[in-house]
C-alpha positions in Angstrom: 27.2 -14.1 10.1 24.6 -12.8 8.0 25.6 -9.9 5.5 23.9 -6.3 6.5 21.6 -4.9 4.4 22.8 -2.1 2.3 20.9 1.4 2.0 21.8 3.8 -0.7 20.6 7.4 0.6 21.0 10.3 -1.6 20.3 14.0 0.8 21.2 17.2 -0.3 20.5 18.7 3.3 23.9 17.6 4.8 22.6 17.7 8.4 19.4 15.5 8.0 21.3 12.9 5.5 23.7 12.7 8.8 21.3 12.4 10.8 19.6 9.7 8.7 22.3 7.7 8.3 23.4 7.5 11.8 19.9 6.3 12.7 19.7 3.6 9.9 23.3 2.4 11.0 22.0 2.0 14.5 19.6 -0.2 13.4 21.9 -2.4 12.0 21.8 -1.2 8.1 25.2 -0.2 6.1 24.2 3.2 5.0 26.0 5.1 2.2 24.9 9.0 2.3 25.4 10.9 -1.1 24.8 14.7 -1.6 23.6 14.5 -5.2 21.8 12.4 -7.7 25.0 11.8 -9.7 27.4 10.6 -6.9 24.5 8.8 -6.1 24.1 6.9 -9.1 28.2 6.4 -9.5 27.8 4.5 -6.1 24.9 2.3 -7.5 26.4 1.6 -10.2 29.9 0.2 -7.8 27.8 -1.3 -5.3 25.0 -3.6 -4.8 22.2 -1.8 -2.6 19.0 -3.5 -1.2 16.9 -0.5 -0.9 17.3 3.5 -2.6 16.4 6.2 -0.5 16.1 9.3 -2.5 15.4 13.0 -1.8 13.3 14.4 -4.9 14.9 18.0 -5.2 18.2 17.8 -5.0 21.7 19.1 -7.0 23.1 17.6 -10.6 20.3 15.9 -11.0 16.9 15.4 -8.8 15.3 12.1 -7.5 13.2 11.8 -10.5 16.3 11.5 -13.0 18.2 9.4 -11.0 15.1 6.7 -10.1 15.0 6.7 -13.9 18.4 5.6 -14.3 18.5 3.4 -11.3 15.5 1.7 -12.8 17.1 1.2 -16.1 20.3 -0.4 -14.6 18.3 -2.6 -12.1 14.5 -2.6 -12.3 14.0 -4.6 -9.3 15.7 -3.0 -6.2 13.0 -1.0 -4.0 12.8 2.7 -4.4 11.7 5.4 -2.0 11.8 9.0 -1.9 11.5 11.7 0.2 10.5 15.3 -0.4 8.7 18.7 1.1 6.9 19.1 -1.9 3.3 17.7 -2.0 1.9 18.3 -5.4 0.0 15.7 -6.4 1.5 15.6 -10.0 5.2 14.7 -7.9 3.8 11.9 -6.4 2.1 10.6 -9.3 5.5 11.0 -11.1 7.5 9.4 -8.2 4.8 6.1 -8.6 4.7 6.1 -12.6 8.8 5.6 -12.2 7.7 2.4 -10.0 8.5 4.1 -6.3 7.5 2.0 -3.9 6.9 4.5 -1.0 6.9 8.4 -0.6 7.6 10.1 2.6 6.6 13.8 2.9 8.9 16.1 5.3 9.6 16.3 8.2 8.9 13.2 9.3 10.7 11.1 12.2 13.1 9.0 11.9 11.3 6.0 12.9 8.2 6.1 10.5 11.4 6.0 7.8 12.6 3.2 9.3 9.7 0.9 9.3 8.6 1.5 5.9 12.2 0.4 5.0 11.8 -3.0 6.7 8.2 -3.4 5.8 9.3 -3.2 2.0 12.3 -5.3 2.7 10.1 -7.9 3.8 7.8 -7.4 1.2 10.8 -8.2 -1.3 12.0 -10.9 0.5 8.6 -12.6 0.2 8.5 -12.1 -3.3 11.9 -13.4 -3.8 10.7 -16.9 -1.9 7.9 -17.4 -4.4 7.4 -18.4 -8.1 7.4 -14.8 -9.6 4.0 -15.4 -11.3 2.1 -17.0 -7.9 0.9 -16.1 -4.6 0.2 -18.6 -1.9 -2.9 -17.5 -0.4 -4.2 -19.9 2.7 -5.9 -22.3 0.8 -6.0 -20.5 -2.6 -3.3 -20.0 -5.4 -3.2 -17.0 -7.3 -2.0 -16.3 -10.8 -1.1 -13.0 -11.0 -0.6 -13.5 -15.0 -3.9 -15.3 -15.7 -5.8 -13.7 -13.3 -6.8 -17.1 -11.9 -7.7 -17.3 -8.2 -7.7 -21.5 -7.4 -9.0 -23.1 -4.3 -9.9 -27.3 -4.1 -9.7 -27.7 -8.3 -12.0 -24.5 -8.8 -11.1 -21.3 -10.3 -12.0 -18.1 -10.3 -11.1 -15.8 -13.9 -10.7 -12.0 -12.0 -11.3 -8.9 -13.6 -8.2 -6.7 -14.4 -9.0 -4.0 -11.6 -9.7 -7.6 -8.8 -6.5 -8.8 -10.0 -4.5 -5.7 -9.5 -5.8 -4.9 -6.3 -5.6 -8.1 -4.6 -1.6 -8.7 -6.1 -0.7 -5.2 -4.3 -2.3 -6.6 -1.4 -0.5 -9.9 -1.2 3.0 -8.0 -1.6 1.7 -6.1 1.5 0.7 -9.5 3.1 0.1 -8.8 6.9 0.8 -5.2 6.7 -1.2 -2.3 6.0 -1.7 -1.1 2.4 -1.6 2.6 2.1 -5.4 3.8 0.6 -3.3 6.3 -1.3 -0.6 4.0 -2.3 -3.3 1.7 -4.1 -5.5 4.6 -5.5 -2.7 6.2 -7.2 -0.9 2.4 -8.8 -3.8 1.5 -9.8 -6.5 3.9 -10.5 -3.9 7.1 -11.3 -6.3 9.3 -9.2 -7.2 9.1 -5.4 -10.5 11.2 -6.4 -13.8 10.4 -4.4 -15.5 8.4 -7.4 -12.6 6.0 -7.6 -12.2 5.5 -3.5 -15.9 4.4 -3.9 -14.6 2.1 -6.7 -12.0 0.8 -4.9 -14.5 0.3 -2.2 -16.2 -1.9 -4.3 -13.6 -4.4 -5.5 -12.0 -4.7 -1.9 -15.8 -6.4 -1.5 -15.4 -8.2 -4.1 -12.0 -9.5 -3.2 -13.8 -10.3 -0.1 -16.6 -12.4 -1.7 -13.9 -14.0 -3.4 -11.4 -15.5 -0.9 -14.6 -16.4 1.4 -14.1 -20.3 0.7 -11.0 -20.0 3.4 -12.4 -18.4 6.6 -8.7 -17.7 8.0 -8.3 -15.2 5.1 -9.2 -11.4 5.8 -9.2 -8.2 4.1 -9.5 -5.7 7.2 -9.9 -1.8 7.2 -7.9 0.2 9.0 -9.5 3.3 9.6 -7.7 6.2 8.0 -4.8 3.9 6.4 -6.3 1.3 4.3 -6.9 -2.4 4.3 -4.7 -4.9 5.0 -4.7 -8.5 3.5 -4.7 -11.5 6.7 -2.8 -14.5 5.8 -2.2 -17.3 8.5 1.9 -18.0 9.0 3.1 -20.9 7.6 5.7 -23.3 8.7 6.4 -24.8 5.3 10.0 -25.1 3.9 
């Protein structure tokens, strides 16, 4: 019988951190609730978690500080917080301490839930590849040499193409947030760099042409999400 996946959720707000856990139980996660950042990071440090689920302002010490120390211990295990604040200088600061989602409250139960298994996927993919290469249809990708390869030819990619298109592939077949990539990648989601972006998605596009089952698709309000045929191999 395959092992559960363990959540580590650190809630100040005793009824909602019930409330969350119970639901993330449900469906079919081991969920350790925590009212503070530093029982919170005492349990990490005892246990092995799959995914962090932190509230930002919380007692002893906030999301921020514990992400930080949570990173330092173990750099790769997926990070996401929650918080009512939206300042954009808090989510900047929860992305420049690697988070790899942000929920603003309220919001339901469910939306946590599916950004939970869409990063857990997301890992699990990277875990089944070499850590420097995607497998994109036909092409390869170097993330490291910035080499996109197709039939013996290869493509050299700009810094900006290369980053983009690596945040795409580790949102293979799911959407990736307009936000989300603004901020990783260009710091600010201001209009001049949405154009930007714009521009290398096109790019991107121009690039992967060679393999017609390969598609960068808008989703209007959302983002774009990178189409990559299933494979059957291994």
């Amino acid at each position: 019988m395959e092992d559960k996946l363990r959540i580590l959720l650190c809630e100040d707000d005793e009824n909602l951190g019930m409330l969350l856990r119970e639901y993330l139980q449900a469906k079919g996660y081991v969920a350790d609730l925590y009212p503070d950042g530093d029982a919170g990071y005492k349990a990490f440090l005892k246990t092995k978690y799959d995914i962090c689920v932190f509230d930002v302002m919380m007692p002893k010490k906030d999301g921020f500080t514990l992400a930080k120390e949570v990173r330092s211990a173990n750099s790769e295990v997926p990070i996401i917080f929650l918080t009512a604040k939206t300042l954009k200088e808090d989510i900047l600061e929860g992305f420049k301490l690697g988070a790899d989602d942000y929920i603003t409250k309220p919001f339901s139960m469910e939306e946590l839930t599916l950004r939970v298994e869409a990063i857990l996927r997301r890992v699990k993919g990277k875990r089944n590849k070499d850590s420097n290469t995607y497998k994109i249809g036909k092409f390869t990708f170097d993330i490291q040499k910035q080499i996109l390869s197709i039939d013996g030819e290869q493509t050299k990619l700009t810094t900006k193409e290369s980053e983009l298109l690596n945040l795409l592939c580790t949102h293979a077949n799911d959407v990736l947030n307009r936000d989300f990539a603004l901020k990783t990648i260009w710091i600010d989601d201001n209009y001049f760099n949405a154009r930007s972006m714009d521009v290398y998605i096109t790019k991107l596009r121009k690039h992967l042409k060679a393999d017609p089952a390969i598609e960068i698709i808008n989703i209007h309000g959302k983002g774009y999400k990178l189409i990559i045929p299933e494979t059957n191999e291994g």
